[in-house]
Every structure is written in structure tokens, then in C-alpha cells.
N, C-alpha and C positions, 0 to 999 in steps of 0.2 A: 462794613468791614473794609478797611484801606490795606489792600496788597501791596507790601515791600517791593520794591524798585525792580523791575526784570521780571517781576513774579506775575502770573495772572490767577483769575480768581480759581482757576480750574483745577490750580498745580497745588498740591499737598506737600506739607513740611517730610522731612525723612522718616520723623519719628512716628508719625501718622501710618507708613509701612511696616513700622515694627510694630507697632503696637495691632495692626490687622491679622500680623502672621499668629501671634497668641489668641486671638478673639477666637472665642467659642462658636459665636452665632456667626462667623464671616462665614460667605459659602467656598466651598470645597472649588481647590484649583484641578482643572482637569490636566493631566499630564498626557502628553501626546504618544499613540501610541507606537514601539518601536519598529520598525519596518523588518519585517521577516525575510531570511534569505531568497525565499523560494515566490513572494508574495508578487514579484512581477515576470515573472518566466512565463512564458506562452505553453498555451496547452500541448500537450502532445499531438502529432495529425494520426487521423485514425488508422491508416496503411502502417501508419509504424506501432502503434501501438497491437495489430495485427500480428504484422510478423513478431514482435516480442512475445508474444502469444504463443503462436506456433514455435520460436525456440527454446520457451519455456517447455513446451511439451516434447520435444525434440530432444531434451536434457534425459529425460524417462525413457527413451527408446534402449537405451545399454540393457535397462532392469527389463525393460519387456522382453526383449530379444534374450535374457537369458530364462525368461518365465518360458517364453516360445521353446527353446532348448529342453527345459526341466518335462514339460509338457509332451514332448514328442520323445522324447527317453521314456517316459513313462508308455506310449505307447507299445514302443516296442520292447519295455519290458513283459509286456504282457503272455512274451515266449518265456516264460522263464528263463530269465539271465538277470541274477544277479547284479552284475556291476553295471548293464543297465540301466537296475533298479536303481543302485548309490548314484550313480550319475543322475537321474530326474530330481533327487534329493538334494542333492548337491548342487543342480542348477538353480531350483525355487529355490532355496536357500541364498545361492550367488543374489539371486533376482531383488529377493528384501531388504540382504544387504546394502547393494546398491540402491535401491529406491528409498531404503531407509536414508543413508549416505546423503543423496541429493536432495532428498526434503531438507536434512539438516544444514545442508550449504544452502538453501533457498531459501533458511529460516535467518539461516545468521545474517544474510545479506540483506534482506527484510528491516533488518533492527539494526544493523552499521548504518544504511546508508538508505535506505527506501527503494529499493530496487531486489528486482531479480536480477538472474542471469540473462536472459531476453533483453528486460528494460536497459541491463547496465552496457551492453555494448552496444544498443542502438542510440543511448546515452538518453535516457527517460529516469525521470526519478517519482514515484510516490508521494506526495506532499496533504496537509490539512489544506482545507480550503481557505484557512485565513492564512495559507502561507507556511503554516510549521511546521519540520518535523513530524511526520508521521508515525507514534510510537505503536510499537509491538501488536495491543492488543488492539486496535482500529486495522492496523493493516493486517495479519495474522487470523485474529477471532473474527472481527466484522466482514471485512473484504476477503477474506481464502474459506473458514472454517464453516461460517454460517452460511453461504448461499452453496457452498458444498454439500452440503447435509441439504439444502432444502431442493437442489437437485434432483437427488437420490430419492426424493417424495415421489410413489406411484402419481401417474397422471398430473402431479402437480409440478412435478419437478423438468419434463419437458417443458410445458407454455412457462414455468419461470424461468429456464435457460432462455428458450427464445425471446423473452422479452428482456432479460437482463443484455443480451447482445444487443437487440436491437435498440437501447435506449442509445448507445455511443452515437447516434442520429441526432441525437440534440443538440441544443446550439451551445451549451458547457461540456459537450462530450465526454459527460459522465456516465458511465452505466449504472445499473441497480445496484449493482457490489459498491460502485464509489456512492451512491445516493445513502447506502446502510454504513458506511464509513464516515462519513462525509472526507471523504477524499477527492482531488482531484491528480492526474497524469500530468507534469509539466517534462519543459524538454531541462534538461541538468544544464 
């Protein structure tokens, strides 16, 4: 075969590519794949993912302190008095309100943005491990609801709190909750 002038024997006519892009038997072009917002963020360090921790729980302190209140009315209802009684009522009551209240701003922020209240002003976001977005039910049902509940397991549920804390030892400082998620802590 004599190659046209410039041409070598390697280089293929135009029509040689169009005629590839229809071919049945060609193999499949891999397209690369798109680089996720969060996929090069450094992990979170573990002191801060801590204190996010404790201001998360810090958020709950309003509802207990009025549980504490309804609780201690209740006791001294126990002289009979009345409006006592409405007050111990009225404080559990205050109390769910409010904890209900703050689940639900801990949920919504969960699904806007991958954060809680703790993570969002220490500036920590929730992410997939390959970078994405971390939607609703990974972070909500895998990472809060299910090591909740398995908590709450007699005898099982201490050695799986302790162990789920102490996985953040790793060298991906992921705990058990991110391992059931597959989530990772980055900094936003």
C-alpha cells in the first residue's frame, strides 16, 4: 500500500472515524469520569469533628432543661397543687416540642447541605466517599437512625457505641456510622 504524500502508514482516512463511531463490534469509549465537588477536600481532624459532636448535643440541652423543669414540678406536685401539676405538663410538653423542633432543623440541614449544626459552624460537611452529595437516606437512615437503634441493644449496644467511637483511629477516620454509610467527614 503507497501512502499519499504527508500521510503515514498509521494515520487513517476521516471517513475511517465515522464509519467506527456507527460500528457495532467497535469497543465502547470510556468517558472520564466527572470530578465531584467534595472529592478532593481533606478529611476532617478528629478534635473537630468532636466538638461538632458535643455542639450537636448542646443543641438538645433547651428540651432537657425544660424535661428537667416538667420533672421537678411533677415532684412537687405531689402536695397536691394543682397548677403545679399543669406546669410539669406543660414543661414535658415544652420539652418535645422543642426536641422535636431541633431534630427537624437537624434534618433539614442534613438534606440542604450535609451538615449539622455542630459540623456547619465548625465548617465540616458530610460527603459520599466518592465525593457526592450525601443524600437523605445514607446520612439520616444509615449514619443517625440505624446505629441509634443499635445502641439502645442491651449489652450490645455499649461495645457497639465504643467501638463505633473508637474506629475515628483510623487512618480514613471514618467511624462505624460512616463505614454503614459509606460516608466520609471533609472540611467544606
Amino acid at each position: 500500500m503507497i501512502a499519499p504524500r504527508g500521510a503515514t502508514l498509521l494515520s487513517l482516512p476521516a471517513e475511517h472515524e465515522i464509519l467506527s463511531e456507527s460500528d457495532p463490534y467497535a469497543a465502547p469509549r470510556a468517558e472520564p469520569e466527572p470530578a465531584h465537588e467534595f472529592s478532593r477536600r481533606p478529611l476532617a481532624p478528629r478534635s473537630m469533628r468532636l466538638l461538632a459532636a458535643l455542639l450537636d448535643t448542646a443543641v438538645y440541652l433547651p428540651a432537657t432543661g425544660c424535661l428537667f423543669l416538667g420533672n421537678a414540678f411533677a415532684v412537687f406536685a405531689s402536695h397536691d397543687s394543682a397548677a403545679l401539676d399543669a406546669l410539669g405538663v406543660l414543661a414535658v410538653l415544652l420539652a418535645g416540642l422543642v426536641a422535636a423542633l431541633t431534630f427537624c432543623v437537624q434534618v433539614w440541614m442534613l438534606h440542604r447541605g450535609g451538615w449539622t449544626l455542630g459540623k456547619r459552624v465548625l465548617g465540616m460537611r458530610i460527603v459520599r466517599t466518592n465525593g457526592q452529595r450525601a443524600d437523605l437516606v445514607h446520612v439520616l437512615v444509615l449514619r443517625w437512625i440505624v446505629p441509634s437503634f443499635l445502641a439502645w441493644v442491651p449489652c450490645l449496644g455499649t461495645t457497639f457505641s465504643l467501638v463505633d467511637a473508637l474506629f475515628i483511629f483510623r487512618a480514613d477516620r471514618r467511624c462505624l456510622h460512616d463505614l454503614l454509610a459509606d460516608t466520609s467527614v471533609v472540611i467544606a
